[in-house]
C-alpha positions in Angstrom: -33.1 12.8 -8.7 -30.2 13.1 -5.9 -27.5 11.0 -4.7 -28.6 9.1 -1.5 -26.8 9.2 2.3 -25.9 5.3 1.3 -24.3 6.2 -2.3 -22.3 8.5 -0.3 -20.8 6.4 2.2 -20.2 4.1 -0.4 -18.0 5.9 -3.0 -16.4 7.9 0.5 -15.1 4.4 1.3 -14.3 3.0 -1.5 -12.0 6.3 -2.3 -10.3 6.1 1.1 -10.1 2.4 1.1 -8.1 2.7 -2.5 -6.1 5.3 -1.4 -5.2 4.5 2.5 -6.9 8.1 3.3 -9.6 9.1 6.0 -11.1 6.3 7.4 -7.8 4.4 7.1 -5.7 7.1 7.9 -4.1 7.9 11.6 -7.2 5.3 13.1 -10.1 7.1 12.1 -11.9 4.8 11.0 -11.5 2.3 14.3 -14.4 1.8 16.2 -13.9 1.4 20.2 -15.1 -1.4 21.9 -17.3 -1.7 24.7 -14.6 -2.3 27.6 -11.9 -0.4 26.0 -10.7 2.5 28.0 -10.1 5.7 25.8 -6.5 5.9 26.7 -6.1 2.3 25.2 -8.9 3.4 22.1 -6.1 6.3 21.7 -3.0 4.3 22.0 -4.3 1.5 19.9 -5.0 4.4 17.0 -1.9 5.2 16.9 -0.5 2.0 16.5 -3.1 1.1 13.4 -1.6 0.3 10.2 -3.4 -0.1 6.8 -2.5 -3.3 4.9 -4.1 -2.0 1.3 -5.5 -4.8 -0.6 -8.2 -2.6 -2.5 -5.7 -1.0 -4.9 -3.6 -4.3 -5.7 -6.9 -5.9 -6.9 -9.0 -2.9 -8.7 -5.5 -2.1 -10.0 -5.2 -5.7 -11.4 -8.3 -5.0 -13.3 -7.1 -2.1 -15.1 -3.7 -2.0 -15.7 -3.2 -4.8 -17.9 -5.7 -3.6 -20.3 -2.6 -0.7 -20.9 -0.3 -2.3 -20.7 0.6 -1.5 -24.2 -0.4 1.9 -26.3 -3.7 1.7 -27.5 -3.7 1.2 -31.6 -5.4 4.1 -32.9 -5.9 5.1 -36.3 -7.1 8.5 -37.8 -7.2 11.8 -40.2 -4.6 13.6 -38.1 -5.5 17.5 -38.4 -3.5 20.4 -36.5 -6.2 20.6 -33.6 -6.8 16.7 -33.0 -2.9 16.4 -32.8 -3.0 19.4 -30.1 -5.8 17.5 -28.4 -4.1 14.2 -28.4 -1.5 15.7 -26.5 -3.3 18.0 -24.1 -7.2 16.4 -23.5 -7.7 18.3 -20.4 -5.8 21.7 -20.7 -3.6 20.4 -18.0 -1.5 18.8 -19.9 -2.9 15.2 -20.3 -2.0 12.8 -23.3 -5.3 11.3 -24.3 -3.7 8.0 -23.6 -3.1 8.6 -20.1 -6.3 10.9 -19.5 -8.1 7.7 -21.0 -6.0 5.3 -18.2 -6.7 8.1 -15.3 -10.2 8.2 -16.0 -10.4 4.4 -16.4 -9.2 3.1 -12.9 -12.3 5.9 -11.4 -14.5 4.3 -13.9 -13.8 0.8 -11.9 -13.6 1.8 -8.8 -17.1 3.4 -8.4 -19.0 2.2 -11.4 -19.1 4.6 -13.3 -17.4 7.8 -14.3 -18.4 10.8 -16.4 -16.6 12.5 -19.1 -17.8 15.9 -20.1 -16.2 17.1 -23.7 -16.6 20.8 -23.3 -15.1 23.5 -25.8 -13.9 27.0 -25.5 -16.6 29.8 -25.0 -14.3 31.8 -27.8 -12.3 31.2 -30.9 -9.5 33.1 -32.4 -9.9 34.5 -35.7 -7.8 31.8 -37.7 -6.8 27.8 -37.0 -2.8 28.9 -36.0 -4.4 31.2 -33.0 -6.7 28.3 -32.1 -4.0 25.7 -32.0 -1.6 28.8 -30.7 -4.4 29.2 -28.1 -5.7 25.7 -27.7 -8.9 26.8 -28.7 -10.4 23.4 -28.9 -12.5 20.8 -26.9 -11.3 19.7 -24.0 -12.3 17.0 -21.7 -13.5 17.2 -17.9 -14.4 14.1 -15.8 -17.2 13.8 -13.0 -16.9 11.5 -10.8 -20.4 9.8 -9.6 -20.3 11.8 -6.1 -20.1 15.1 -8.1 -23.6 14.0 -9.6 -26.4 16.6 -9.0 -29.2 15.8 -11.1 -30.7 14.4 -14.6 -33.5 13.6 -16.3 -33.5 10.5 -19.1 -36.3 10.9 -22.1 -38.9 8.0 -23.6 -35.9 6.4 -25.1 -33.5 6.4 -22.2 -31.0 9.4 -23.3 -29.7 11.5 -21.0 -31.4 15.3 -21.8 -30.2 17.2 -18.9 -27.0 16.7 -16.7 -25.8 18.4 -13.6 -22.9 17.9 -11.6 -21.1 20.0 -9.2 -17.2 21.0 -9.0 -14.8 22.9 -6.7 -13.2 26.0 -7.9 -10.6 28.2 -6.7 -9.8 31.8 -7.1 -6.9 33.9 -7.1 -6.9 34.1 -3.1 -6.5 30.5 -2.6 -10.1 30.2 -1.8 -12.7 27.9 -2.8 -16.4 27.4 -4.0 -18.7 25.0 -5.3 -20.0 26.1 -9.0 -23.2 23.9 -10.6 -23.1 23.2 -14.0 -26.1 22.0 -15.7 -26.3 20.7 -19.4 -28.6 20.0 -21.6 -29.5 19.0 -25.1 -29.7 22.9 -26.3 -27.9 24.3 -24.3 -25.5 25.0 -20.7 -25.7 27.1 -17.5 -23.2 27.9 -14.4 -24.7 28.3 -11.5 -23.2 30.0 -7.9 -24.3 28.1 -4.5 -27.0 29.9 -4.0 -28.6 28.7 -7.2 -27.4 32.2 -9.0 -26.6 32.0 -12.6 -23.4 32.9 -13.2 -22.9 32.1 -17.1 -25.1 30.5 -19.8 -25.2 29.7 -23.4 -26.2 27.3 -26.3 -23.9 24.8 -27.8 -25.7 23.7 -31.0 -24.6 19.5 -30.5 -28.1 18.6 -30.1 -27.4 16.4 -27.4 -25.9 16.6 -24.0 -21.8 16.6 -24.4 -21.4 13.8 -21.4 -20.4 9.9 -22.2 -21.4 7.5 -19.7 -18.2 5.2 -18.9 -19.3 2.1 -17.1 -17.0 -0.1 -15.1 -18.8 -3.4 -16.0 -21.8 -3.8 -18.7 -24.9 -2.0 -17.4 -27.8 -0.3 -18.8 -27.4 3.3 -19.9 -30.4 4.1 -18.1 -28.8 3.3 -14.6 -26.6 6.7 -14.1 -25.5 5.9 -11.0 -25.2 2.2 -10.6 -23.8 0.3 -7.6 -20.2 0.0 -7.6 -18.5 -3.6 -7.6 -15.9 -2.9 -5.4 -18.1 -2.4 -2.5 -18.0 -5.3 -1.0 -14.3 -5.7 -1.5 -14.0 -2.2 0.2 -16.4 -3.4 3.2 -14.1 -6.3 3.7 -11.2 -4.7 3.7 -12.0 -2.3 6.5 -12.9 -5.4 8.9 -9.2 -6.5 8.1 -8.3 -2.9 8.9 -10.0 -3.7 12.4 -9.0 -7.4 13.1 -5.4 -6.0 12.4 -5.9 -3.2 14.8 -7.5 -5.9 17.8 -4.4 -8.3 16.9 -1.7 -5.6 17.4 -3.7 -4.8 20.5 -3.5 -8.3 21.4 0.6 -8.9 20.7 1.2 -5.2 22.6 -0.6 -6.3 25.2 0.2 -10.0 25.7 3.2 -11.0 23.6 5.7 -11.2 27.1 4.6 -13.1 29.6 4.3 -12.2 33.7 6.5 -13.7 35.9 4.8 -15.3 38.8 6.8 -15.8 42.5 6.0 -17.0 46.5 6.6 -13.8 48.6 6.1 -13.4 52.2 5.3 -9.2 51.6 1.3 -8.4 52.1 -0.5 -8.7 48.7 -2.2 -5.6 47.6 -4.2 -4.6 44.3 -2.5 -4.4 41.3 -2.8 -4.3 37.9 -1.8 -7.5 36.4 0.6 -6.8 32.9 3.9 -7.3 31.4 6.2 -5.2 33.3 5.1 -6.2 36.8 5.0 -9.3 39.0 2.6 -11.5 40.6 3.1 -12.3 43.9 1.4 -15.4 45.6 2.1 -16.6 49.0 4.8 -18.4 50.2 3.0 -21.3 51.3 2.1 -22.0 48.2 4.8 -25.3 47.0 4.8 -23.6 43.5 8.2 -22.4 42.5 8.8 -19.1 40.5 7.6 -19.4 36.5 5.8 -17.3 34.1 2.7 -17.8 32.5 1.2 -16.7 29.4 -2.6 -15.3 28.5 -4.5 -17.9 26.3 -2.8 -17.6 22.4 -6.7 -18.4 21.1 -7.9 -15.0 20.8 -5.2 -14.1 18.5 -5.3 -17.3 16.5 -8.9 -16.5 15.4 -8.6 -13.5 14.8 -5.2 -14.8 12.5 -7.8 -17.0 10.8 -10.5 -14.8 10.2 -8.0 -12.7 8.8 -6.8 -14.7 6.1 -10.1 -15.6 5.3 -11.6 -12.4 4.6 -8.2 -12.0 2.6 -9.0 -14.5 0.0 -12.6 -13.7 0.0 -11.3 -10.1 -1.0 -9.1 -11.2 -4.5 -12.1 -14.3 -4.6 -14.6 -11.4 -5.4 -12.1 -9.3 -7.3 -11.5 -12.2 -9.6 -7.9 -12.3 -9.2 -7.6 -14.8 -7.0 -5.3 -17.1 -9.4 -3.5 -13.9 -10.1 -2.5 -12.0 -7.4 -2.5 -11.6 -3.3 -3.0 -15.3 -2.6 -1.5 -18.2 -3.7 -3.1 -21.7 -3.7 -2.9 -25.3 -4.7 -4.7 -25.8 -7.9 -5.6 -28.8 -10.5 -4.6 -27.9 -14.0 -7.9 -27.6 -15.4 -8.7 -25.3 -12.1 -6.4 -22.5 -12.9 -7.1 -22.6 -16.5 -10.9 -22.4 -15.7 -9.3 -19.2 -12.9 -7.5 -17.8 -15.9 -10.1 -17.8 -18.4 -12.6 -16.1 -15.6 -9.8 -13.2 -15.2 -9.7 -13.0 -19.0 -13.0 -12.4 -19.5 -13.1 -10.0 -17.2 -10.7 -7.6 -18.3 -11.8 -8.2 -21.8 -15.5 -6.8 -20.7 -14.0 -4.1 -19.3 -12.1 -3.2 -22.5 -15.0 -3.6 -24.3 -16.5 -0.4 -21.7 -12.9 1.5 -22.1 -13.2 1.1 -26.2 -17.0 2.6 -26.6 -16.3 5.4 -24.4 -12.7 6.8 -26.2 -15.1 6.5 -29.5 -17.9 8.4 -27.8 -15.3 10.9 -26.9 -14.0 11.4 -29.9 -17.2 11.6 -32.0 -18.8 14.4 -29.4 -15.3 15.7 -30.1 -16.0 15.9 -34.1 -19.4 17.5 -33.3 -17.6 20.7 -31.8 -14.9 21.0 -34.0 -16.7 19.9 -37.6 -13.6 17.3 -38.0 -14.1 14.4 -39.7 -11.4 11.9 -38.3 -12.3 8.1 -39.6 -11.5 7.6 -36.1 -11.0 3.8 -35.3 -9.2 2.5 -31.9 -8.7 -1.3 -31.0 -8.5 -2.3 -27.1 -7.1 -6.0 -26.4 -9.5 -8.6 -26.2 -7.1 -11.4 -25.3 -4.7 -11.2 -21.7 -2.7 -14.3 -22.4 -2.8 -14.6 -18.7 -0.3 -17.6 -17.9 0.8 -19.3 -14.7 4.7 -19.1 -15.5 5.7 -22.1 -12.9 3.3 -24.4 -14.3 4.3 -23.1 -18.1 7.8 -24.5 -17.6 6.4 -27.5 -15.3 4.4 -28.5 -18.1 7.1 -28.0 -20.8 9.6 -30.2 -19.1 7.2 -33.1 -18.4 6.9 -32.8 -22.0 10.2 -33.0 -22.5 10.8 -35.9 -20.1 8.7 -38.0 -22.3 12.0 -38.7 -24.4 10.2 -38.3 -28.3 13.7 -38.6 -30.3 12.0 -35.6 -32.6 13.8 -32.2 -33.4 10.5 -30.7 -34.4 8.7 -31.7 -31.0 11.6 -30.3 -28.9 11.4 -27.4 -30.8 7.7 -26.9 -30.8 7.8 -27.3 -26.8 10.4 -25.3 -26.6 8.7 -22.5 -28.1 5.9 -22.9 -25.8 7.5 -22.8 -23.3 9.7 -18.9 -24.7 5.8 -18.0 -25.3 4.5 -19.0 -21.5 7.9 -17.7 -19.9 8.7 -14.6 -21.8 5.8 -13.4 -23.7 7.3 -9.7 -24.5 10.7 -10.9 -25.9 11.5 -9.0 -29.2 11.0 -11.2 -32.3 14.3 -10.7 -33.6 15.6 -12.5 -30.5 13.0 -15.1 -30.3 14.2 -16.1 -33.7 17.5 -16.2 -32.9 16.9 -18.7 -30.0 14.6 -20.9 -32.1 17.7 -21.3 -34.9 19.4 -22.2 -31.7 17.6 -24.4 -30.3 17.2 -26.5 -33.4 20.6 -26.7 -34.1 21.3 -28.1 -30.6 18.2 -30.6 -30.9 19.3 -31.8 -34.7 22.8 -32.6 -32.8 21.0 -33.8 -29.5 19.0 -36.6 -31.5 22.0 -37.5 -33.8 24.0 -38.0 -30.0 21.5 -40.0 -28.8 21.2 -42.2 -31.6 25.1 -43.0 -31.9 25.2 -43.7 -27.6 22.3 -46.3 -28.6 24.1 -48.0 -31.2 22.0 -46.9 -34.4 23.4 -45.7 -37.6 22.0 -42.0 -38.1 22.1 -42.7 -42.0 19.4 -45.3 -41.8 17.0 -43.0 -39.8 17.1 -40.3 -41.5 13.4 -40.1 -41.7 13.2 -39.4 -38.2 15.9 -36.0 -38.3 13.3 -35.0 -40.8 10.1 -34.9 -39.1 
């Protein structure tokens, strides 16, 4: 099985739309319209500017989820620590190989992770650690995809993929690698084997790493963020046609009598149109029609908030909107879940990883990892709104104004180190024991006789 034209175009553009790159880079991607003359199709080009929405939202999807080190727990041994430090020979943490590979895994789907180890091995542990003589890890992005083939059961028995190589000169060729449950082969363009060998695992060294839940059958599945990527090209072009617009039209033309003969003329900014004197119309300017630009204004926005509507992050990032309570909580919860499935994909592949990575090396690691499961993804604004309409409801109680006001430290500044949240809760309950005691004196009741209350 191949890659199709469509799967193509579609991991193309969402690559460029991500990274502001070849379709939307210098105008390429603009398309000229049908009375456009190619001076103005050149000039308008130029002009284009790329307003990137795909990478705020697929990066909204992803980066929370590392926000914080991954907890990891294992047998630490002299080659996993070198490994842990440099996955890829390049000099990678697994941490932020794990992140890199991650955001790819998002953006188109799905991304493969080949754990590969040396062809030779020193003659002691110190020369392989010396050496890094150990696994490594390679990625393959679903473009690079060649070929597979799936048994009864739905494992993947062979998998081929394609990579660029370059050689002393500074020149480059593709190589083929092919993989299979026995063993691996290198092969040249022309189909030539360059290098072969068996590997022993007993299965094929690749780990599927999906960017939503899908069936491990379905190696190249349809990415998400298509649609998203689609949509934000047509902004791309409505911003293009509205610059075109403001260039073209933003000053108006002045218009005066004259007595001189009228000839043709092109009809802009920087030029006059005459009429004749007869006319009872004094000098004035006029204006072209502001509609065209106002739809396309509108039609702008709205693919907009259709774009962070379908990335989920709507109540998040890009657009703000007025929102009932139970609304944005429903908003926030949908977000949630969403990152939490994805950290679900993230978790099963590092342990995938890490077992092909005991398979090549004999190591037996306990290896355990935990991704979050829970965002705490809170509107600040409404966090303290809500806190002070709680407050405003005047309960003369040191242990509800305390209790708020830690909600309202959690909502407002969720990463504050415990030592000082302490110190602000002893704070704040010494200020509320005095605050009741106040309030009681200014409204004539002896303190002594409500005690109970201080208490509670």
């Amino acid at each position: 099985m191949f890659i199709t034209n469509e799967q193509k175009y579609a991991y193309q553009l969402l690559h460029d739309a991500y990274y502001g790159s070849g379709l939307f880079s210098l105008g390429r991607g603009l398309k000229q319209h049908p009375r456009e003359s190619i001076d103005n199709y050149n000039f308008r080009k130029k002009l284009s500017s790329y307003s990137n929405h795909t990478a705020a939202i697929i990066n909204a999807n992803v980066d929370p989820i590392f926000n914080d080190e991954i907890r990891r727990e294992y047998k630490e041994t002299a080659k996993f620590k070198v490994f842990l430090k440099d996955a890829d020979r390049l000099g990678t943490s697994l941490q932020e190989y794990i992140q890199q590979q991650a955001l790819i895994a998002k953006m188109y789907g799905v991304v493969y992770v080949i754990v590969n180890n040396e062809a030779e091995f020193g003659e002691s542990l110190a020369d392989n650690v010396r050496d890094r003589r150990l696994p490594y890890l390679t990625s393959v992005e679903p473009s690079d995809v060649t070929g597979w083939k799936l048994d009864d059961k739905g494992r993947i028995i062979r998998f081929e993929y394609r990579t660029i190589v370059t050689d002393d000169n500074g020149g480059s060729s593709t190589v083929y690698y092919e993989w299979t449950d026995t063993k691996w082969t290198i092969r040249d363009k022309g189909r030539g084997i360059i290098n072969e060998g068996e590997h022993g695992l007993g299965r094929v060294p690749v780990v599927q790493w999906f960017g939503r839940s899908t069936k491990k059958t379905t190696i190249l599945p349809h990415p998400e963020f298509y649609s998203l990527a689609q949509k934000n090209y047509r902004v791309y072009h409505l911003d293009s046609l509205l610059t075109q617009i403001l260039n073209s039209q933003t000053f108006s033309t002045l218009t005066m009598p004259s007595d001189e003969g009228i000839e043709d003329l092109t009809l802009g900014v920087n030029n006059v149109l005459l009429y004749p004197s007869e006319a009872s119309h004094p000098p004035a300017f006029i204006a072209p029609d502001n509609g065209p630009a106002q739809i396309i204004m509108q039609e702008k926005e709205a693919e907009i908030k259709e774009m962070y509507r379908i990335g989920g992050v709507d109540s998040v990032v890009g657009v703000q909107q007025e929102k009932s309570g139970v609304a944005k909580q429903w908003a926030f919860k949908r977000t949630n879940q969403r990152l939490a499935n994805f950290a679900v994909q993230c978790e099963n592949a590092e342990k995938a990883i890490i077992a092909l990575y005991e398979l090549w090396t004999g190591e037996q690691l306990n290896y355990k990892c935990e991704y979050p499961r829970d965002f705490d993804i809170n509107d600040v604004a409404d966090c303290l709104s809500q806190g002070q309409q709680a407050l405003d409801l005047g309960f003369k109680s040191k242990t509800y104004y305390v209790e708020v006001l830690k909600r309202i430290l959690d909502g407002y500044m969720p990463n504050i180190d415990g030592n000082v949240y302490d110190a602000i809760v002893k704070e704040v309950e010494a200020t509320a024991q005095q605050e009741v005691l106040d309030d009681m004196y200014s409204n004539g009741e002896n303190p002594d006789e409500n005690s109970e209350r201080l208490d509670e």
